[in-house]
Backbone as CSV, one residue per row, in Angstrom:
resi,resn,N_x,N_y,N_z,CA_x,CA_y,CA_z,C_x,C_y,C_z
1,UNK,-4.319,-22.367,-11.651,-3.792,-21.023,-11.507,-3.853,-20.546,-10.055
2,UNK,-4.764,-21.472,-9.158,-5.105,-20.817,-8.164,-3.339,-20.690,-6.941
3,UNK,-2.720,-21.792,-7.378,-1.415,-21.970,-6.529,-0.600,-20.517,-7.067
4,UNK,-0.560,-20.323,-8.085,0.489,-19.058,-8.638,-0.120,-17.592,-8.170
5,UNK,-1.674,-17.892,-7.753,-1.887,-16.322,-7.453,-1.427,-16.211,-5.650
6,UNK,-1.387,-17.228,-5.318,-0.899,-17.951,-3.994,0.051,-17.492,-3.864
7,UNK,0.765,-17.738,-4.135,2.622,-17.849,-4.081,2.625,-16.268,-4.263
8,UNK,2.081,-15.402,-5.561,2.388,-14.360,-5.274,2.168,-13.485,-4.640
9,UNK,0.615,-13.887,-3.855,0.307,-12.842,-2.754,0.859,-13.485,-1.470
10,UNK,1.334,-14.265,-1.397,2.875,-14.538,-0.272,3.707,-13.568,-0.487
11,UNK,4.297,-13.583,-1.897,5.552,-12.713,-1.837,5.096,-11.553,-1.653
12,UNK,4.203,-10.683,-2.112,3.705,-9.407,-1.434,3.704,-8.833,-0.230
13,UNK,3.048,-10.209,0.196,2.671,-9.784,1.755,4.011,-9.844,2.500
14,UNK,4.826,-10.693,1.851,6.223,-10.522,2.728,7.371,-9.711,2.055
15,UNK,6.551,-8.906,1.167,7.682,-7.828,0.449,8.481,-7.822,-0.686
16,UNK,8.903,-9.235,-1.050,9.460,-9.570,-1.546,9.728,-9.496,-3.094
17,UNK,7.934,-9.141,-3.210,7.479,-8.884,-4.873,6.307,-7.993,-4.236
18,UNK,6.408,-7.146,-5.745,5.325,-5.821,-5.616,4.295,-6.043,-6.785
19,UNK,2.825,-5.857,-6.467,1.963,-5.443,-6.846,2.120,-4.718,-8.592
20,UNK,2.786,-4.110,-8.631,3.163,-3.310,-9.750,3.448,-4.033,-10.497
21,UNK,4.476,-5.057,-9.759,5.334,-5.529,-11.261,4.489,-6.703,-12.068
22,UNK,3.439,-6.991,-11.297,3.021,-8.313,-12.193,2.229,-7.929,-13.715
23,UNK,1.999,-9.017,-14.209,1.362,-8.660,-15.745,-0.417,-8.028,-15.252
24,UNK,-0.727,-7.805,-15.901,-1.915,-7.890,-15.955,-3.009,-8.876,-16.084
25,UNK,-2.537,-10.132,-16.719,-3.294,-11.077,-16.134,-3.508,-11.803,-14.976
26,UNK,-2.838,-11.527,-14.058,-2.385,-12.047,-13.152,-3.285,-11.502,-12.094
27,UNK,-3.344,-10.270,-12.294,-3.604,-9.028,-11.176,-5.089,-9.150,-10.525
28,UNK,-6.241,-10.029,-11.132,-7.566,-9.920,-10.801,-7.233,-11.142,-9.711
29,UNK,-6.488,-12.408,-9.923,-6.468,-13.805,-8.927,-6.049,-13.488,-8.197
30,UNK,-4.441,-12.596,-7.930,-3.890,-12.473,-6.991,-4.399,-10.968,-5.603
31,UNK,-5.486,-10.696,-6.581,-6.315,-9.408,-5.760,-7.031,-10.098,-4.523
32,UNK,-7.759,-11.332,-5.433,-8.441,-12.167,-4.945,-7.820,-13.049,-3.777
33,UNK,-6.118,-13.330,-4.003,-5.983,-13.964,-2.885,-5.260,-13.242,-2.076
34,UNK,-5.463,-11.839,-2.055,-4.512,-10.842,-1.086,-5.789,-10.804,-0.065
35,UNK,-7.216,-10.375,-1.090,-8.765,-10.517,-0.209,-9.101,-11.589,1.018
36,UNK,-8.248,-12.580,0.437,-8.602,-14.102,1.166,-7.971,-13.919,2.687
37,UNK,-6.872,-13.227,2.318,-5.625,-12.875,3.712,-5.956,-11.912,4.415
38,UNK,-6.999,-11.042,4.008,-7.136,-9.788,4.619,-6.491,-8.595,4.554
39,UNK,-5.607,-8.517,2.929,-4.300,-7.693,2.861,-4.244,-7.040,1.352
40,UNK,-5.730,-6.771,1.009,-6.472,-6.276,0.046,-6.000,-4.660,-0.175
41,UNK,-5.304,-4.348,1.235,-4.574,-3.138,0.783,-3.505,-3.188,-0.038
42,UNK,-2.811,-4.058,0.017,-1.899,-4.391,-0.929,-1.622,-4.716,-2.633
43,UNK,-2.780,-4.621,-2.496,-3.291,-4.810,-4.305,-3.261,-3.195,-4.922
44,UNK,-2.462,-2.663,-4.896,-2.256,-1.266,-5.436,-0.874,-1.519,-6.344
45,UNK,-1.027,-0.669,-7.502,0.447,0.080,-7.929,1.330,0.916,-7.306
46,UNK,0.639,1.668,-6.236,1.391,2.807,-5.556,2.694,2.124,-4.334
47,UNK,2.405,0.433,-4.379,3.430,-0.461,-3.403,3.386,0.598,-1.547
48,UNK,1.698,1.328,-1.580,2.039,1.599,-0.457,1.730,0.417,0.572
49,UNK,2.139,1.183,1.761,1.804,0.296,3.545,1.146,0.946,4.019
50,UNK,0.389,-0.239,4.821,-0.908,0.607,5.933,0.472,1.676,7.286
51,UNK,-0.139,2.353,7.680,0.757,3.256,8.651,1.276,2.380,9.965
52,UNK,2.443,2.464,10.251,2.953,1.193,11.398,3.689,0.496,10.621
53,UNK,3.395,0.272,9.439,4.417,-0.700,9.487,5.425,-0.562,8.428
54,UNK,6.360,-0.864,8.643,8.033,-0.362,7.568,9.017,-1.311,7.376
């Protein structure tokens, strides 16, 4: 499982897929590998951005 929480905190981090939309099972691994990146802000429903960037 660890490659799929991968892939989706790629697509996050590059926008592509949001936080929101995934299931709920999903949501604790891929928290975990947003943590790994340093981009732990991104693990929200609200699909916000740190300030700067758009």
């Amino acid at each position: 499982m660890e490659k799929i929480y991968e892939m989706f905190a790629e697509a996050i981090i590059n926008g592509t897929y949001f936080f929101k939309d995934l299931c709920k099972r999903l949501r604790k691994g891929v928290t975990a590998a947003l943590e790994k990146r340093g981009r732990k802000d991104l693990a929200t429903d609200s699909n916000a951005r740190p300030k700067g960037e758009d």
